[in-house]
C-alpha angles and dihedrals in degrees: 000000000000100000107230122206117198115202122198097228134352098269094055086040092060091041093062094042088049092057105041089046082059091048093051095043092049083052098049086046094053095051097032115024099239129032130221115222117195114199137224131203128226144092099277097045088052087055091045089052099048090056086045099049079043109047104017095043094114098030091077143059086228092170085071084045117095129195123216128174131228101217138336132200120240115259158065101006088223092037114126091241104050103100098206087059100046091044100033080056087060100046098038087120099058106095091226139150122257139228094175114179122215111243101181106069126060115309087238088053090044102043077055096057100037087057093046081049089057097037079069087067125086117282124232111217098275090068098247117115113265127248114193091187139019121181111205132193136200138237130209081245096048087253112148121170093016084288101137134204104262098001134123101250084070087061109110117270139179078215116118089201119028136206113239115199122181093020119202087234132034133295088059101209119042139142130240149163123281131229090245085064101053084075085084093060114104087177138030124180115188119209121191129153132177140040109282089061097057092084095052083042095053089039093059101037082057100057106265113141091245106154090248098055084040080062103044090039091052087049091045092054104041100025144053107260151354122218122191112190117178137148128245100273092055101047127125116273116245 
């Protein structure tokens, strides 16, 4: 069963996912000899990675770290709203490595070269490129790597990154990782705050496909563990 963690407010929420996202890179360096850390937007993981560039900069061999990101939207590479550009900012002191998607050509180009840009990481022994760590958010309609409820980046692939086009949400056109990708996660941690994300929470806790529980559910399966960390608010209704 997927372990969930409540947290009474943000702060003490990124707290708690800097700390265990030390804990399982200094695992994976210890049994591998290098770690692959794949990132998440939002406001409560930017928070999570500031604590973690100011207060874990020197309890990690972050140069055999590498970053890679779970989706990005198309367009401008320094726009406020290109993921790569507002984390990569954070955690501009840590000496990793860097998977860095282009954001600026067609989704389809980009999805290519993106998975061209994967297929360069250690492979578990499934073949697929592992991924120690995947932080995953969550969206008020259950999304999670631009992987959206009824849409066809749900549709079954042998991708490892797929193009999204009309997109639910803007930007319309993005890139993100499969589901087939994710069996190469060892580990997921799932980070949500705030109420209008309780229903699709609860939803997906409770069995229903939502991309997010698809996620967890593939990671769960084929990994080691599944973390949810979420603040009051967010939490599951009883």
């Amino acid at each position: 069963m997927d372990s969930l963690f409540i947290y009474g407010g943000k702060t003490t929420l990124a707290e708690a996912v800097a700390l265990r996202t030390v804990s399982i890179l200094h695992h994976s360096l210890k049994v591998h000899g290098d770690a692959v850390w794949v990132l998440a937007g939002g406001s409560t993981p930017l928070l999570a990675y500031d604590m973690i560039a100011t207060k874990y900069a020197n309890k990690l061999d972050w140069a055999n770290i590498t970053i890679v990101m779970g989706d990005e939207r198309m367009g401008p590479a320094k726009s406020p709203h290109n993921n790569w550009h507002t984390i990569s900012q954070i955690l501009s002191s840590l000496p990793t490595k860097k998977l860095q998607p282009i954001s600026t050509i067609d989704a389809k180009e980009s999805a290519i070269d993106y998975e061209k840009k994967l297929l360069s990481l250690p492979k578990k022994r499934n073949g697929l490129p592992r991924l120690d760590l995947v932080w995953l958010g969550v969206g008020p309609d259950g999304h999670t790597l631009s992987l959206f409820p009824e849409h066809a980046g749900l549709s079954p692939t042998d991708s490892l990154v797929v193009p999204i086009h009309d997109s639910p949400k803007p930007p319309s056109d993005r890139i993100g990782l499969s589901l087939r990708a994710l069996l190469g996660a060892d580990s997921a941690m799932i980070i949500a705050t705030g109420k209008d994300k309780r229903v699709a929470i609860t939803a997906a806790l409770s069995g229903k496909s939502l991309p997010i529980a698809l996620a967890a559910s593939v990671v769960a399966t084929h990994g080691e563990r599944v973390e949810w960390f979420m603040d009051e608010a967010s939490s599951p209704e009883k």
